[in-house]
N, C-alpha and C positions, 0 to 999 in steps of 0.2 A: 533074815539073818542066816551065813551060812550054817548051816549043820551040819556036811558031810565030812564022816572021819577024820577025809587028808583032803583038806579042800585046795584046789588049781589057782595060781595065780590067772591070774590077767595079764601078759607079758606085754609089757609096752615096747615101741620099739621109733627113735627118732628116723623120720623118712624124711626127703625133698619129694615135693610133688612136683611135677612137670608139667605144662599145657600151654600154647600158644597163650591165650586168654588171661590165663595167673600168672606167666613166667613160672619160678620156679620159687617153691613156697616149703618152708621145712615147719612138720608138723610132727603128731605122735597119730603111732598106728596100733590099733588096738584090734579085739576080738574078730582073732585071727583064725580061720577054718581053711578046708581044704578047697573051698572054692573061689575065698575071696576073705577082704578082711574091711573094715572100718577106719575112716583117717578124719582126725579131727579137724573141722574147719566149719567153723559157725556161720558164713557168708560167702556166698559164691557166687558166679554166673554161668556157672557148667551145668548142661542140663541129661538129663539121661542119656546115657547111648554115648556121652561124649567119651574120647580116648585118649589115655594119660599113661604117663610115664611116674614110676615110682622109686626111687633109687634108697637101699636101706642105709644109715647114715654112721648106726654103730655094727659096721659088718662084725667086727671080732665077735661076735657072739654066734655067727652064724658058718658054719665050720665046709671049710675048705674053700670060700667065695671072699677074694677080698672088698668089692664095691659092688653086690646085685642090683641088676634095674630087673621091672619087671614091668609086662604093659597088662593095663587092666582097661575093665570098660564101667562108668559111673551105671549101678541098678538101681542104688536109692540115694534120696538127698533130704534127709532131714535137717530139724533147726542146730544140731552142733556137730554135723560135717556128711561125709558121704558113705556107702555103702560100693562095694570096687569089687568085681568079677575080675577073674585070672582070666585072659585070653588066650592060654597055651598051656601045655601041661608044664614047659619047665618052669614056669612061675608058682603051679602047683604043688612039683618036688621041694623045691624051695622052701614053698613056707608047710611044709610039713615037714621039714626038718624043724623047723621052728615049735610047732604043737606038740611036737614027743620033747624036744626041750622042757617045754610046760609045764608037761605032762609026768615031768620025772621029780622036778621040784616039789619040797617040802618043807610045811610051814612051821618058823622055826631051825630049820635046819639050811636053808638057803634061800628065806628071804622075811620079811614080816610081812603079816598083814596087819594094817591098820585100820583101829576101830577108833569113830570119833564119840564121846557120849557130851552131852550140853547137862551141865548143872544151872536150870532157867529157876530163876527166882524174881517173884512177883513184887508189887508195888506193898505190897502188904509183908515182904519180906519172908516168905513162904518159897519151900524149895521144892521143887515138882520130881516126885520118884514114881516110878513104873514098875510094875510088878509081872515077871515070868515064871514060868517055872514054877510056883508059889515060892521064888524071892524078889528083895526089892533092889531094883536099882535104877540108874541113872538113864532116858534113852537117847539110842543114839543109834549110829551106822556106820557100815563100814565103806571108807574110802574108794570110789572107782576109780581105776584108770581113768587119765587124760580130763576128770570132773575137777573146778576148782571146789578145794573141800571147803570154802566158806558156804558156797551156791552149796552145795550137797548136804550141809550138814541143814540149814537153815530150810531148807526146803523140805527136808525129811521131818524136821519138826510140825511145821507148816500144815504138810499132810496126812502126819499122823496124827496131831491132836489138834488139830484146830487153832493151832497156837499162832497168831501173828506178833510183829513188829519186835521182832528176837532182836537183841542188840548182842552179839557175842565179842564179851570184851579184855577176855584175857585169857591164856592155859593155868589153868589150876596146877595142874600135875600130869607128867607123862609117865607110864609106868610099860614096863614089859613082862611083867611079873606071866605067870600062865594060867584064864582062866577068871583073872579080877572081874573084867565085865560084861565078855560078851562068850558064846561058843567059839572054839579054837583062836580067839584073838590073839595075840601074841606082842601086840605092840596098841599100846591104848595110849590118844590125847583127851585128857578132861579140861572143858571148857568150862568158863565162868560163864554164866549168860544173865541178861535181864530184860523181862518183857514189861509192855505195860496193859497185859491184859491179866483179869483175873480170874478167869475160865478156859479151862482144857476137858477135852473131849477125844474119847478114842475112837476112831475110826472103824468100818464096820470092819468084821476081819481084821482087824489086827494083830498082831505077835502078841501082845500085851495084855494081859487079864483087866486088871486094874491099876489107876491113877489116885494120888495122892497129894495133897501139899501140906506140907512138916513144916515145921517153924521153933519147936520148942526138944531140947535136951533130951526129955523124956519119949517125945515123940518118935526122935529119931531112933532111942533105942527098945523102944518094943517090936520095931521093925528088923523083919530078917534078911538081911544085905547077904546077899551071894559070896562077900568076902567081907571080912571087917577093915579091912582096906575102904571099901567104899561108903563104909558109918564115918572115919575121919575124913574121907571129903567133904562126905554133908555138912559135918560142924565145921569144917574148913568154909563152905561156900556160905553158909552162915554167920559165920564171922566169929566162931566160938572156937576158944582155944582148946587142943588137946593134948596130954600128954601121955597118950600110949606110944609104944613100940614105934609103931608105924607112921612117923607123924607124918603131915603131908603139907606143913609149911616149909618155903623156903628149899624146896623141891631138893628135900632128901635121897637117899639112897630108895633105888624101885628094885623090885626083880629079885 
């Protein structure tokens, strides 16, 4: 989970790839450094060493260039795309204009981050809260670049508690409020979810103290939610109506 103060985006940025081999292939280019940067592409035949052509597709962001190409060289190829060395320094000036852009951005103030959290409830109708901080809430994670957030969310689960065969089947509530569920999140999706396992396990290392499964009124509220925003989802993901302030049917007023 992030935790630093003013935490950095991830600045994505729509590219064409170039190569005899692909033609020309328009993807998203991510985690961007001064030597090289990351382009999404799950399936290839390009192999190390190979030379490519990059041309950035939303130039207006990048100041004083209307259309940059840059040539790079493939160093790594992993399972969802390639890893790309600058072959000259003006490809380097370049996208270090880009990093100080990054790098000036503020969450909140010029852009969200998004955190996704999963409200999983079991066959026994038991709703799985996680506890930080010593408070309780819902777990989840935050959005990467260029990852689809179904794969990322479901997977994070997966990993973290042992949890399989998540079926995530609806947003609860989106909220931007500041602080509801995660460190500096600023923009929160809550998921509906439903497994059909009825054991979870935290992983060694993990962010998380302890696990729970709620089911009943009372339970939920001896428990101390990080905001009480997140006590009316539980009863929400439960199926129990509430009438505080806050409601979170029918996707009220957030923020």
């Amino acid at each position: 989970m992030e935790t630093r103060q003013h935490p950095r985006i991830q600045l994505p940025f729509e590219v064409e790839v170039a190569h005899p081999i692909l033609g020309r292939v328009r993807t998203v280019a991510r985690d961007i450094s001064e030597s090289g940067l990351f382009v999404a592409m799950p399936s290839t035949a390009l192999k190390e060493g190979s030379k490519l052509k990059v041309t950035i597709l939303n130039a207006a962001l990048i100041e004083n260039t209307p259309t940059p190409t840059v040539d790079l060289e493939v160093v790594r190829i992993d399972d969802d795309g390639l890893g790309l060395r600058f072959l000259n320094q003006t490809g380097r000036h370049l996208w270090q204009s880009v990093t100080r852009m990054r790098d000036e951005l503020e969450v909140g103030r010029d852009y969200f981050q998004v955190f996704q959290s999963a409200l999983v409830v079991n066959p026994q109708a038991k709703l799985l809260v996680a506890q930080q901080h010593g408070r309780w809430l819902f777990p989840g994670t935050f959005l990467v670049v260029g990852e689809d957030w179904h794969v990322g969310l479901t997977r994070f689960i997966a990993d973290e508690f042992a949890l399989e065969n998540l079926n995530i089947e609806s947003v609860l509530q989106v909220d931007s409020g500041p602080e509801r569920a995660a460190e500096s999140a600023t923009f929160s999706i809550f998921h509906r979810a439903s497994t059909s396992s009825n054991r979870a396990q935290l992983r060694q290392g993990s962010r998380y103290r302890h696990l729970r499964w709620v089911s009943r009124i009372a339970e939920i509220d001896e428990l101390s939610f990080s905001h009480p925003f997140l006590r009316n989802l539980a009863l929400a993901a439960l199926g129990h109506v509430t009438n505080e302030p806050e409601r979170v049917h029918g996707l009220p007023r957030s923020g």
